[in-house]
C-alpha positions as CSV (number, residue, x, y, z in Angstrom):
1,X,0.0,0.0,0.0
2,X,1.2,3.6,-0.8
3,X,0.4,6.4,1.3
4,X,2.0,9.6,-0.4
5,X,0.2,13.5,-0.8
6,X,1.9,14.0,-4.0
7,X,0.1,11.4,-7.0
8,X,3.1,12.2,-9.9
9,X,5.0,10.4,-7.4
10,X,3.0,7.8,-6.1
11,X,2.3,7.4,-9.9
12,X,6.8,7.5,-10.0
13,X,6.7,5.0,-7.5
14,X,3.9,2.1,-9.1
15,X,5.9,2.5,-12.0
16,X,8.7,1.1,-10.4
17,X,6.9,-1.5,-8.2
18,X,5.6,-2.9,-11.6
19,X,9.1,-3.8,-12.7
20,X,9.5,-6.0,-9.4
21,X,8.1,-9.2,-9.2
22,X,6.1,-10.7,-6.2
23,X,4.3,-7.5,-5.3
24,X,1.3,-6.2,-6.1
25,X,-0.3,-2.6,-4.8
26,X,-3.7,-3.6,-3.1
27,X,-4.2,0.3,-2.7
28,X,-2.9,3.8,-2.2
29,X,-3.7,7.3,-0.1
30,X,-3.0,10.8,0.1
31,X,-2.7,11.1,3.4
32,X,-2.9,9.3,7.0
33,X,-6.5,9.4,7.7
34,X,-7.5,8.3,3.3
35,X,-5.1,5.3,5.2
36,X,-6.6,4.5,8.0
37,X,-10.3,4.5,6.0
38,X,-8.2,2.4,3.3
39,X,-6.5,-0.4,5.8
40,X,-10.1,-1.3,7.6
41,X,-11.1,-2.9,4.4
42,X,-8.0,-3.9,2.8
43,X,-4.7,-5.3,4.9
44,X,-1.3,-5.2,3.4
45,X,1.4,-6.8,4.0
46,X,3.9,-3.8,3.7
47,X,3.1,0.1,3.6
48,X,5.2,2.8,2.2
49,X,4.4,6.0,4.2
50,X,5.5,9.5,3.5
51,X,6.1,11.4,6.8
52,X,4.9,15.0,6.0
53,X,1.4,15.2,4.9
54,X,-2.4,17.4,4.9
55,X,-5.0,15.6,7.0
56,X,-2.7,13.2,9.2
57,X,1.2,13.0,9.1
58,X,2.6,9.4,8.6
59,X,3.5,9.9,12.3
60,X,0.2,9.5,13.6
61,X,-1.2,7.6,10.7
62,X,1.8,4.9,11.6
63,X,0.9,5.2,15.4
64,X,-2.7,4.4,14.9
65,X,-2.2,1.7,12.3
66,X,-0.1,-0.5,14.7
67,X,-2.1,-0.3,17.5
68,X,-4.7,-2.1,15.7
69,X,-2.2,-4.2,13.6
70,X,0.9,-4.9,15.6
71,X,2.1,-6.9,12.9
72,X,1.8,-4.6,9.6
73,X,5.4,-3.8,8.2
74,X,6.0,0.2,7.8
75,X,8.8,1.4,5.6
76,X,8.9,5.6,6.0
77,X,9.3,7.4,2.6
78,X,11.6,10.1,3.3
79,X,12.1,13.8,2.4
80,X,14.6,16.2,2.6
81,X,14.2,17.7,5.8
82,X,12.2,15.1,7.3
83,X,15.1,14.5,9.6
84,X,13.4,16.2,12.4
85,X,10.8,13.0,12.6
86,X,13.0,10.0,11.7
87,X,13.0,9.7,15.7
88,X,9.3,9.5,16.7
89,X,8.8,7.2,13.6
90,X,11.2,4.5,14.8
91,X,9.7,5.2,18.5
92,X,6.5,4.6,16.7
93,X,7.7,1.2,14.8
94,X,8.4,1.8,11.3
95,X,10.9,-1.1,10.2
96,X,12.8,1.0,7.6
97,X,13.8,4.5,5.5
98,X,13.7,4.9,1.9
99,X,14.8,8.4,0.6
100,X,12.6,9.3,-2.0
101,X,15.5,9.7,-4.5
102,X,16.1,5.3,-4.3
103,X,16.7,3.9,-7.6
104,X,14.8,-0.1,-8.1
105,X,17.5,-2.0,-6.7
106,X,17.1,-0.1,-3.3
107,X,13.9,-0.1,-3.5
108,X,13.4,-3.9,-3.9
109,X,16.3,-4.6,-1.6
110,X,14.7,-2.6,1.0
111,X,11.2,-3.8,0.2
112,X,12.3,-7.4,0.4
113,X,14.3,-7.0,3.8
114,X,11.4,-5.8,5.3
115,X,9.1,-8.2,4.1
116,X,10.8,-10.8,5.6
117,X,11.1,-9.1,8.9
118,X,14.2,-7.2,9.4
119,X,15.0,-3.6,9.7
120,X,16.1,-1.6,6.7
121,X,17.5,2.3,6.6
122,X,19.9,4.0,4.6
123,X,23.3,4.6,6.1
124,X,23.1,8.1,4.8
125,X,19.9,8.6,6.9
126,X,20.9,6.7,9.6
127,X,23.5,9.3,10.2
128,X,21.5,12.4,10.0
129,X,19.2,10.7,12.7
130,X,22.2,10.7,14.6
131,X,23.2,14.1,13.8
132,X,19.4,15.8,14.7
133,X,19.1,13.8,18.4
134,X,19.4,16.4,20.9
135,X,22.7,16.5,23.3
136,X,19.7,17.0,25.8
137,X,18.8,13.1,25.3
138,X,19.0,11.5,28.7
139,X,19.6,8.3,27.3
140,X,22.1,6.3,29.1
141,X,26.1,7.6,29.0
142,X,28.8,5.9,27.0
143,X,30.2,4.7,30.1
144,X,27.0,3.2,31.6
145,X,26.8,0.9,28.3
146,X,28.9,-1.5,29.0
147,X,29.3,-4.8,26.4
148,X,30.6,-7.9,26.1
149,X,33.0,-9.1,23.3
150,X,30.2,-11.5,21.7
151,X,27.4,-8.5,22.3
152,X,29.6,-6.0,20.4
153,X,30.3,-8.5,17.4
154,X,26.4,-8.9,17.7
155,X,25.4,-5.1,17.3
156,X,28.4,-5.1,14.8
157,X,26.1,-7.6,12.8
158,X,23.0,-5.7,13.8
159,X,23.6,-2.5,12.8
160,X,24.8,-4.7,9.3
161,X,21.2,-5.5,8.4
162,X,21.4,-9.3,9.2
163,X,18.9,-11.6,10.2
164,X,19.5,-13.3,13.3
165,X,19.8,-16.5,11.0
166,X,22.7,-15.0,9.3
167,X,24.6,-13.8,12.4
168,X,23.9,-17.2,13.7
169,X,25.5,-18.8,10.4
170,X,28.5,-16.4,10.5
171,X,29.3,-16.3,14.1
172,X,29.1,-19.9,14.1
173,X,26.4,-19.5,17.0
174,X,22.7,-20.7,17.8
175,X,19.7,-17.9,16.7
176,X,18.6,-18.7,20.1
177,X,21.9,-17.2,21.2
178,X,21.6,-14.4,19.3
179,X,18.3,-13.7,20.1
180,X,19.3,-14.1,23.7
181,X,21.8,-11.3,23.2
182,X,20.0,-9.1,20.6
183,X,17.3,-8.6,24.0
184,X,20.3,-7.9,26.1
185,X,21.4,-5.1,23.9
186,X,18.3,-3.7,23.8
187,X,18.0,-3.9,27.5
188,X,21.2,-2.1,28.0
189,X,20.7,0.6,25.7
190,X,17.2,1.0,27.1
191,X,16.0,0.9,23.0
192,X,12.5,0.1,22.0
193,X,13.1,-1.8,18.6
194,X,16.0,-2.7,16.3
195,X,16.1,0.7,14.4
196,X,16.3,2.3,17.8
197,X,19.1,0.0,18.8
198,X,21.4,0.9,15.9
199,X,20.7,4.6,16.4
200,X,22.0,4.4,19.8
201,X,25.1,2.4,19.1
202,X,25.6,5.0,16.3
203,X,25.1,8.3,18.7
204,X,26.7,6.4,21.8
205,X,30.1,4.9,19.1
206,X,29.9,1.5,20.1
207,X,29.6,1.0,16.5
208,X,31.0,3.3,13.7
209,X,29.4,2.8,9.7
């Protein structure tokens, strides 16, 4: 499902889908509440949202739609200058970025990764959510974070994009074991959700991209 306010580019953007097998758009929306109207009757598996839109920002419109689907996959379309929100949209529990300005192989990377339940984001944009967290944040200090060997080669993986299945296969470990330590990290760095977990380690340098 596509939820954009501007229809040359969610007409852009169906162009593109229709190049990539194993998708098909089930529907689309010009703003958060056309969305909301739009998911009662029809359930997708993913959803590209803009952030900045009339009616209802894909803030609120992301909010709402997980509390009554916990399990719909989110991917945030983003803007220049949307840096501001990239925050409360991975406190809200979107799985991913995609700048607007993604050619088809990003875009069916990205689309792909999330569809089969991991996290994706731009480097690029990772850093400028970085950059635009207040120094007010009273988040835990760098010294207060402290890691184990295995954790830090597990974040190291993390912040990589892979599945637990493939830090599993690479560490030569268990994805029990991973899992294990992929809540531990999230523990210690008092994050919410993977994307919020690879911000921190960004912001606090326990891992550098």
């Amino acid at each position: 499902m596509l939820v954009d306010d501007h229809c040359l580019f969610r007409d852009g953007l169906k162009f593109i889908l229709s190049q990539i097998s194993g998708y098909t758009i089930i529907g689309e929306a010009s703003n958060g509440k056309e969305f909301l109207e739009l998911l009662r009757a029809t359930l997708p598996d993913l959803v590209l949202m803009d952030i900045a839109m009339p009616e209802m920002d894909g803030i609120m419109a992301t909010k709402r739609a997980l509390n009554l689907y916990p399990d719909l996959k989110i991917v945030a379309l983003s803007s220049y200058g949307d840096e501001i929100y990239y925050r409360r949209m991975i406190e809200e529990g979107v799985l991913g970025f995609l700048t607007k300005s993604s050619n088809k192989e990003e875009l069916e990377f990205a689309i792909n990764t999330v569809a089969n339940g991991n996290n994706y984001f731009s480097q690029d944009l990772l850093k400028k959510v970085v950059i635009n967290i207040s120094k007010k944040d009273k988040q835990k200090t760098d010294e207060e974070i402290k890691l184990t060997q295995r954790e830090k080669e597990i974040l190291k993986c993390i912040c990589q994009g892979l599945s637990n299945k493939e830090i599993a296969e690479k560490l030569f470990i268990s994805p029990k074991t991973v899992d294990n330590h992929r809540t531990s990290l999230l523990s210690k760095t008092s994050s919410k959700n993977t994307a919020s977990l690879v911000m921190c380690a960004i912001k606090k340098n326990l891992i550098y991209i």
